[in-house]
C-alpha positions as CSV (number, residue, x, y, z in Angstrom):
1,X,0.0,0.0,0.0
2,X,1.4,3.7,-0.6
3,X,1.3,5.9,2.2
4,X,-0.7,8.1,-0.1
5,X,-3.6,5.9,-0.2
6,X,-3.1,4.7,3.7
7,X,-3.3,8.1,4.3
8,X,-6.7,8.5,2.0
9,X,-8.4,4.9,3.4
10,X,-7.6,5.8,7.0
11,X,-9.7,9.1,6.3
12,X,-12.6,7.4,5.1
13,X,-12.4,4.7,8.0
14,X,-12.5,7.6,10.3
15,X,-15.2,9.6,8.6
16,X,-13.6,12.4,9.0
17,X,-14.4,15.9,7.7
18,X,-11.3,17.6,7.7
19,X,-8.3,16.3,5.1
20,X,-5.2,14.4,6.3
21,X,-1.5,14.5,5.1
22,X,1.0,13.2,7.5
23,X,1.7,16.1,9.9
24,X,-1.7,15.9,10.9
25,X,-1.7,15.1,15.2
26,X,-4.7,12.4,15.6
27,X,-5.0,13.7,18.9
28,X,-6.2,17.6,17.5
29,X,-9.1,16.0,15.5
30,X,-12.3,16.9,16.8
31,X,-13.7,13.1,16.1
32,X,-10.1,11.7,18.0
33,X,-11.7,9.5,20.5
34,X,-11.6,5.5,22.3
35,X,-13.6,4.4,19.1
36,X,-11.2,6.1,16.8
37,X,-8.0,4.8,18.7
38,X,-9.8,1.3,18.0
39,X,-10.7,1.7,14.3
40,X,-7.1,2.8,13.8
41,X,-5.9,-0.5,15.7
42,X,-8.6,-2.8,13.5
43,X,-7.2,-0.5,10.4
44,X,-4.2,-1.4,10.9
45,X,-4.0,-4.8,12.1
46,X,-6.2,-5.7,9.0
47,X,-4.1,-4.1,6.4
48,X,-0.8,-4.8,8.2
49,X,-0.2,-7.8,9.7
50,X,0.6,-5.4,13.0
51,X,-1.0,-5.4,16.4
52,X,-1.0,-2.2,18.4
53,X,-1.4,-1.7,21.9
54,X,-1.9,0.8,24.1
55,X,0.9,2.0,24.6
56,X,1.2,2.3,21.0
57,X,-1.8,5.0,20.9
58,X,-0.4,6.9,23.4
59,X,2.9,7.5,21.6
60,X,1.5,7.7,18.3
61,X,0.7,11.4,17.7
62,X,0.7,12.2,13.8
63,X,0.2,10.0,10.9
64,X,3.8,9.9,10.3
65,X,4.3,8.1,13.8
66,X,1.7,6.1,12.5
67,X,3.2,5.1,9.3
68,X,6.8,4.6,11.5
69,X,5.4,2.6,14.1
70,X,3.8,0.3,11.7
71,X,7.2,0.0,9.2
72,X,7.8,2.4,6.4
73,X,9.5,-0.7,4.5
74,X,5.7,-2.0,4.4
75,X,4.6,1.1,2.3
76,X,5.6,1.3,-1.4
């Protein structure tokens, strides 16, 4: 997957109104919640392979940490 279209699926699994790019801090979203900590974890364990905890969602803070913490040698 590119991170381009991580980027663009994780939107749409969020609903989110406002756009993404990764700078964006989960945490300053309006809709940044339990349930969206969780659909990021199923998002991501589907797609990936990669289980996180949380401890994960705690440290995670922009899509970028995102992206890191789940392997940039798995994006293409």
């Amino acid at each position: 997957m590119k991170t381009e279209e991580f980027i663009v699926q994780l939107h749409e699994e969020l609903e989110l109104e406002v756009p993404l790019n990764e700078d964006t801090n989960l945490k300053d979203l309006e809709e940044w919640d339990s349930m969206a900590a969780m659909i990021v974890i199923g998002f991501v364990s589907n797609n990936f392979n990669v289980i996180l905890n949380a401890n994960d969602i705690q440290n995670i803070t922009t899509i970028s940490s995102l992206i890191d913490r789940v392997g940039r040698d798995k994006f293409n």
